[in-house]
C-alpha positions as a printed NumPy array, in Angstrom:
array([[ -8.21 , 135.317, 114.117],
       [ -5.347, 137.142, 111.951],
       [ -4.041, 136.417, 108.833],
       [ -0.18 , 135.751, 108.704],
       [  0.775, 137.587, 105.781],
       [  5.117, 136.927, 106.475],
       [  5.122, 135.198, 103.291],
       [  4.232, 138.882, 101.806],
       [  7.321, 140.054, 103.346],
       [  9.15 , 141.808, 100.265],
       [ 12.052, 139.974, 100.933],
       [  9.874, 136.561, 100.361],
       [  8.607, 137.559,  97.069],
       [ 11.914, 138.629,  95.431],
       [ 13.039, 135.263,  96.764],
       [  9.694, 133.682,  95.298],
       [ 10.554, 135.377,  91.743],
       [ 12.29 , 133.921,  88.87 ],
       [ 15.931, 134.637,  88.26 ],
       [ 15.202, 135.776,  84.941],
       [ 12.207, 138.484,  86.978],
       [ 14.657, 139.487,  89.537],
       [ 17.336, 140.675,  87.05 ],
       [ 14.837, 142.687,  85.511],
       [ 13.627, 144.297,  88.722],
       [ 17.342, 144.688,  90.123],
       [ 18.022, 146.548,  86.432],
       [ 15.268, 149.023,  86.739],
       [ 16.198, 149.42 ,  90.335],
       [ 19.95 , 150.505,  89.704],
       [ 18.113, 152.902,  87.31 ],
       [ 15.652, 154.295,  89.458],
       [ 17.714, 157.707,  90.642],
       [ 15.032, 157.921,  93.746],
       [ 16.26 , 154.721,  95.194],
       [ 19.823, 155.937,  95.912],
       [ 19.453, 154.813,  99.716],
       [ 18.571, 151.555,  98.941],
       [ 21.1  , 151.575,  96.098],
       [ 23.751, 151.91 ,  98.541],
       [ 22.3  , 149.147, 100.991],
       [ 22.335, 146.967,  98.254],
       [ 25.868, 148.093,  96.979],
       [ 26.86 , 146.657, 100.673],
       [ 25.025, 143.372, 100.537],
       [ 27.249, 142.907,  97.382],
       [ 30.539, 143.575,  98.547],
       [ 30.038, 141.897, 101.636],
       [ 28.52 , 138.255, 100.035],
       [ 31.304, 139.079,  96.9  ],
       [ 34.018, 140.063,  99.536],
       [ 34.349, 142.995,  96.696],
       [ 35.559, 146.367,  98.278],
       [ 32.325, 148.88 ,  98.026],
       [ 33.929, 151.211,  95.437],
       [ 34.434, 148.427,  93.456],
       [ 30.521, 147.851,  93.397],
       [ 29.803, 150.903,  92.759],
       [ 31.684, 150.97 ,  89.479],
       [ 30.362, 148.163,  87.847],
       [ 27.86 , 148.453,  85.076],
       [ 24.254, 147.764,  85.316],
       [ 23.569, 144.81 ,  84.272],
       [ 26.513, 143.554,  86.239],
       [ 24.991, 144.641,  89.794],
       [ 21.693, 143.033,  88.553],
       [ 22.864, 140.033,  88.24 ],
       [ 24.656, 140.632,  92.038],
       [ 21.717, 141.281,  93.033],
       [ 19.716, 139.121,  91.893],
       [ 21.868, 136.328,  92.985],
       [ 22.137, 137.215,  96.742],
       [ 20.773, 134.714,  98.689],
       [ 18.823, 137.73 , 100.558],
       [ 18.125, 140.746, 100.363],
       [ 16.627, 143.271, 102.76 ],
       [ 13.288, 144.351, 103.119],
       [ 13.558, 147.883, 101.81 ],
       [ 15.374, 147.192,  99.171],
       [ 13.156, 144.238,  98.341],
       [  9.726, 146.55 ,  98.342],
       [ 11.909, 149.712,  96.573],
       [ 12.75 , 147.212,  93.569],
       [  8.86 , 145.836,  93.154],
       [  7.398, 148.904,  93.279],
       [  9.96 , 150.381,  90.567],
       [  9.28 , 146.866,  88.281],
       [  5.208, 147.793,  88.516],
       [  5.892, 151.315,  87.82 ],
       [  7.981, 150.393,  85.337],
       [  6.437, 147.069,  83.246],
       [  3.254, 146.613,  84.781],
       [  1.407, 149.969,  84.658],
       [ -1.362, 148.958,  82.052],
       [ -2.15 , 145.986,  84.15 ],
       [ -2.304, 148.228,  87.418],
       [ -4.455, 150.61 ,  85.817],
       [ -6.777, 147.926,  84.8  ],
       [ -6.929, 146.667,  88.205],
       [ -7.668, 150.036,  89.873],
       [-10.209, 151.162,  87.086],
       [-12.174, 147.864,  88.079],
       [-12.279, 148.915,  91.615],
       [-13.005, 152.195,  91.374],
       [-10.086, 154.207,  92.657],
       [ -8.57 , 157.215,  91.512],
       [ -4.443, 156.627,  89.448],
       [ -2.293, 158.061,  87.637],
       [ -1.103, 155.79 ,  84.769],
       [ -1.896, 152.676,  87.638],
       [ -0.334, 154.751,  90.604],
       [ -2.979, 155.339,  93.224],
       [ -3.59 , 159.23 ,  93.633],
       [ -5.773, 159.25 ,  96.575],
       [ -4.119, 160.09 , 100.141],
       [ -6.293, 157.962, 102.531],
       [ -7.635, 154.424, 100.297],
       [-10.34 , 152.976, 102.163],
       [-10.18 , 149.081, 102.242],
       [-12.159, 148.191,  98.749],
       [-15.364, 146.624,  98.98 ],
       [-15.141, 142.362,  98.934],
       [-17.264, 142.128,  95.903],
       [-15.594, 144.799,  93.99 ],
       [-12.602, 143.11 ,  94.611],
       [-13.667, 140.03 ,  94.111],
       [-14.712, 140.878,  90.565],
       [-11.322, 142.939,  89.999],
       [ -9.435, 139.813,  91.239],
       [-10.885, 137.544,  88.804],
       [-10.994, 140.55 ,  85.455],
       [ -7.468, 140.782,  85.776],
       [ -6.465, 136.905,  86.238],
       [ -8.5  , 136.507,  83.087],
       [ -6.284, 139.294,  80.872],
       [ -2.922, 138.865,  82.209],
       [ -0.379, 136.283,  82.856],
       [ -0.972, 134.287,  86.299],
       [  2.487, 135.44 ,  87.274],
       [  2.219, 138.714,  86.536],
       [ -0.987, 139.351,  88.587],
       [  0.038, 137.218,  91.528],
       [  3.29 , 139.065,  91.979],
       [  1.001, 142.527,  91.83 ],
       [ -1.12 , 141.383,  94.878],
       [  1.513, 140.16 ,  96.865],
       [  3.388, 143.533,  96.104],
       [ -0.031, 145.389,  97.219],
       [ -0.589, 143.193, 100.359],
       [  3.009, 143.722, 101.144],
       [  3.299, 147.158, 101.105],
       [ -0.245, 148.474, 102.515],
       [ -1.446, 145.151, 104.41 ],
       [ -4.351, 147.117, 105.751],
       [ -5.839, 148.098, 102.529],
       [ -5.004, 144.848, 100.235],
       [ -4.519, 142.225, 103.031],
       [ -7.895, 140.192, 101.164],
       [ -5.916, 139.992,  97.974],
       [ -3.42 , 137.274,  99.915],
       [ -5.737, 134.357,  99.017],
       [ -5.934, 135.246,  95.355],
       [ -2.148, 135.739,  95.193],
       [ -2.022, 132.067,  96.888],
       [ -4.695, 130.976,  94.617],
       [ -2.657, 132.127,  91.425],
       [  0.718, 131.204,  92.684],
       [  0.478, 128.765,  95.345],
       [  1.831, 131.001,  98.057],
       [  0.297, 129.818, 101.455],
       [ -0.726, 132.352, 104.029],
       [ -1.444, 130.401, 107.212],
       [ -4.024, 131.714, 110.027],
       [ -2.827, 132.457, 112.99 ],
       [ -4.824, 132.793, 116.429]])
């Protein structure tokens, strides 16, 4: 039997987050100079759903194109995952840390510095899982798991029923 995990497509979560989240994510992601691909994906989205010229995008301040943004009624993949992983980097780094101390596994200010990360042990996990629900904000910590099971399913794929668990999200099993 395999786990579903589509509703830990990135494109579900931002849809999943609050307005108020996904303006803050879409204002660090404008920021982030290394996301200048996805930048310009988004910048298309824009103009297309605004019926805005690109160049007109472009121009516009910040906070302006996070709100855009923000308000699409999608967005793509990529530029989904690109803006939650800049919001962690960004806001959520002490909480990361504290996750990845728990388990055991080698970071950098909560970015994982190890090449190959083997699957973490249930029980270590386990015990990570509920550490961190107990010193952080329910919303906070669900949107971290469903970031980590979306972007390395392999490695993080166990921490979908504690993300469902803290936020309600439902996983279904599939044959």
């Amino acid at each position: 039997m395999t786990l579903d995990l589509s509703a830990f497509r990135p494109s579900r979560i931002w849809k999943r987050m609050t307005a108020e989240r996904r303006i803050e994510a879409a204002e660090l992601f404008w920021e982030d100079e290394e996301s200048a691909e996805q930048q310009a994906e988004a910048v298309g989205a824009i103009a297309t759903h605004m019926r805005f010229r690109t160049k007109s995008i472009f121009g516009l301040p910040v906070a302006k194109k996070a709100r855009y943004l923000a308000g699409l009624p999608s967005v793509s993949d990529a530029v989904a995952a690109r803006a939650l992983v800049h919001y962690h980097l960004e806001r959520q780094r002490p909480m990361m840390g504290a996750f990845l101390d728990t388990l055991g596994i080698a970071h950098d200010n909560g970015l994982i510095t190890e090449e190959s990360l083997a699957k973490p042990d249930r029980e270590k996990l386990k015990t990570a899982v509920a550490q961190l629900a107990s010193s952080h904000p329910p919303e906070d910590v669900a949107l971290y798991f469903a970031t980590l099971v979306s972007q390395d399913p392999d490695t993080w794929g166990d921490l979908s029923a504690a993300a469902e668990a803290i936020s309600g999200v439902t996983a279904p099993s599939a044959s």
